[in-house]
N, C-alpha and C positions, 0 to 999 in steps of 0.2 A: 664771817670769820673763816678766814683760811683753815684746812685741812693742817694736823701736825704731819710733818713728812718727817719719819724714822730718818736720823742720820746714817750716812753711807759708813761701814766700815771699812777699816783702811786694810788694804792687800796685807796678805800675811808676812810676817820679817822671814828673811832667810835661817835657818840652821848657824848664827852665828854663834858661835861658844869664846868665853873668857874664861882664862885659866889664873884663878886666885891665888893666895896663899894665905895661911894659916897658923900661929902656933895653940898649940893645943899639948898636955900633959910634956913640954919641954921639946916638943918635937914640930917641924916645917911640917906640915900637908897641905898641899893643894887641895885646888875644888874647882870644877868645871862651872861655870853657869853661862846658862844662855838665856837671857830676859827679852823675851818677844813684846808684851806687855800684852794688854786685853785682843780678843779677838783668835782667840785659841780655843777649841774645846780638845780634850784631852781623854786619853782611858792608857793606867797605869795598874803595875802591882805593888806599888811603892807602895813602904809603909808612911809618909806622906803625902795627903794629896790624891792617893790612891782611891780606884773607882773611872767615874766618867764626869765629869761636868769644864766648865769652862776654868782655865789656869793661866797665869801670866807671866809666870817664869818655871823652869827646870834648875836645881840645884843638884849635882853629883860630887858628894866630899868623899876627899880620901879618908882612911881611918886608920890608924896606926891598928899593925899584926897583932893577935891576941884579943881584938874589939871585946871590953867584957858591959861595957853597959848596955841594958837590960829596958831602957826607954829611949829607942832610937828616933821615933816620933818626935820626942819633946825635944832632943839633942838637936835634930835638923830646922825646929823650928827656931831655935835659938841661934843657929848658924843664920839664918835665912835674917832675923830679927839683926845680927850683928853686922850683916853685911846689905842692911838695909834695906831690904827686900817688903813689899807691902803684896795685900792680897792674897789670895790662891794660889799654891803655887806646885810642884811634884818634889819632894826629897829622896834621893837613891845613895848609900853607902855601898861602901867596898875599900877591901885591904888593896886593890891591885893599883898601881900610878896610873893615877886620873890624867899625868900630862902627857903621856905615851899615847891620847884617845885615836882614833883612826876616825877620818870622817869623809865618806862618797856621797855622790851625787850621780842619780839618773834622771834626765827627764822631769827634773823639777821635783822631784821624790830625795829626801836626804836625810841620811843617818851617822850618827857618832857614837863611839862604841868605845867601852873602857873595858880591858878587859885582864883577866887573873885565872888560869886554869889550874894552877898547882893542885885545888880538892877539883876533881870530878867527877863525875858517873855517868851511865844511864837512866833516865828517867824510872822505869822502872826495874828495881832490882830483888832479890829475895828476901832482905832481910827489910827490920824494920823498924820508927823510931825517927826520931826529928831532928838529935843533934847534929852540931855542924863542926867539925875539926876548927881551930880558930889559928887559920894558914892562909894567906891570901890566893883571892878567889875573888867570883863576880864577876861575870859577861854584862855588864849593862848596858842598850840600847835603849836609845834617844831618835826617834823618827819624827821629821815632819813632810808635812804632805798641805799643798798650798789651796787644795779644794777641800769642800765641806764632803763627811760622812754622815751616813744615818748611825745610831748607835750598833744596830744591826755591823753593818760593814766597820768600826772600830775593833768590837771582838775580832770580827775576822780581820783587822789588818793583824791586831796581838800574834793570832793563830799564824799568817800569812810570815811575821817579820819571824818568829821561830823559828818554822822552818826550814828557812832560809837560816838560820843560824845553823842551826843541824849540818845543813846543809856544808857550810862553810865549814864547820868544824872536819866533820869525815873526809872533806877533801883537802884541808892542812891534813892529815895524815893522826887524828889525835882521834880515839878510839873513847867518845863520848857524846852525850846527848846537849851538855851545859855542866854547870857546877849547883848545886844546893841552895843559891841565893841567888841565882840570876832576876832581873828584873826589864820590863819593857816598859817603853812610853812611847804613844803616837799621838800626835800634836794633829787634825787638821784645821782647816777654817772653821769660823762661827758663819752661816750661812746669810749673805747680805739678802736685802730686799730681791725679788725674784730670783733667787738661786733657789737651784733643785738640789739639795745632796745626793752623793755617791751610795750607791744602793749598794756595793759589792768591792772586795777588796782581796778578794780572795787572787793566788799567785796566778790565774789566767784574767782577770779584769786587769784595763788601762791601768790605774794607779797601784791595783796590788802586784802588777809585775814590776813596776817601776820600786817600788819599795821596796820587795826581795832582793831585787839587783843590788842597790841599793846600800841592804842591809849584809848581804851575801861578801860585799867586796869588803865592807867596812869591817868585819868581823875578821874577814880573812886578813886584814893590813895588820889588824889587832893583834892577831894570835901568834903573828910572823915571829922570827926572831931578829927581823933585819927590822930598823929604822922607818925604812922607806914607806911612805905612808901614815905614818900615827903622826901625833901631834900638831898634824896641817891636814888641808883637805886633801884628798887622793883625786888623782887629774879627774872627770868625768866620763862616765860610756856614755856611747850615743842615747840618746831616745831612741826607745822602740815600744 
């Protein structure tokens, strides 16, 4: 009897995003999703989905200003159930227009960003306490990356695509670190038969430079005040 030979997995989907819509308490909101299907492992702070294991779609709903309910989990799961979503999957809220997202591409490395800076801060500030103004807000990135990570290198893409928001933000000219609810997710591959995953993703490795770039443009098309750039892909920088 023949050996079972593991089925090949199929190359990862691009970074494509569909922009929904919704009614919800009398009011239109959009939702972003992008449904890769299996063959994604993922590490997020969502409060769906959230953690590290393998996921099959990304869901980002808008939320009407004021958000007061209290089980955001179970609300994105029921979006996810109504829009027919099966599986594993990451859920992200935010007050800001999900259809304004910005989304670049380096080098095979791609991220889409929705973003609301009205609440912001510094990460660390003096006072203290967990409320959050309920004003629209929410930097949310969405990365994928079409090679496998070790779990090792996913923390550090988190760390790596941050920065680079940081990054982005001080150089729009906006005197902050994020807002109170910011959240990430990096999508890479499920690693096939003899694949070695990415050991390292920090912003000097191969793919964690390509993903700052990446995340650094997307963020910055976001926060613009001009058009240009959100809602569609932003042209591409070269690979480097």
């Amino acid at each position: 009897m023949s050996p079972l030979v593991p089925r090949p997995r199929p190359a990862p989907a691009p970074l494509s995003v569909e922009c929904l819509g919704r009614w919800e308490d009398g009011e239109r909101l959009p939702a972003l999703l992008w449904a890769p299907g299996p063959g994604r492992r993922m590490i997020s702070n969502a409060v769906l989905g959230g953690g590290i294991g393998e996921r099959a779609w990304v869901l980002n709903a808008q939320v009407a200003h004021g958000y007061r309910r209290h089980d955001p989990e179970r609300h994105l799961a029921e979006l996810a159930h109504a829009m027919g979503l099966s599986g594993a999957g990451v859920g992200l809220l935010t007050a800001a227009d999900v259809s304004a997202y910005a989304h670049a591409r380096d080098g095979g490395a791609e991220a889409v960003v929705t973003a609301g800076v009205s609440v912001r801060g510094w990460a660390a500030f003096a006072g203290e306490g967990t409320a959050v103004p309920p004003a629209p807000g929410t930097i949310n990135i969405v990365v994928a990356l079409p090679v496998a990570l070790t779990d090792a290198a996913l923390v550090n893409a988190v760390a790596t695509a941050t920065e680079a928001k940081v990054q982005a933000l001080l150089d729009a000219g906006l005197d902050c670190s994020g807002t109170p609810t910011d959240a990430v997710c990096v999508a890479a591959a499920v690693p096939r038969p003899g694949d070695q995953a990415q050991a390292f993703a920090g912003p000097r490795s191969l793919w964690g430079a390509r993903l700052a770039r990446a995340v650094h443009r997307a963020v910055r098309a976001a926060v613009s005040p001009s058009p240009a750039g959100r809602g569609r892909a932003a042209p591409a920088a070269p690979a480097g």
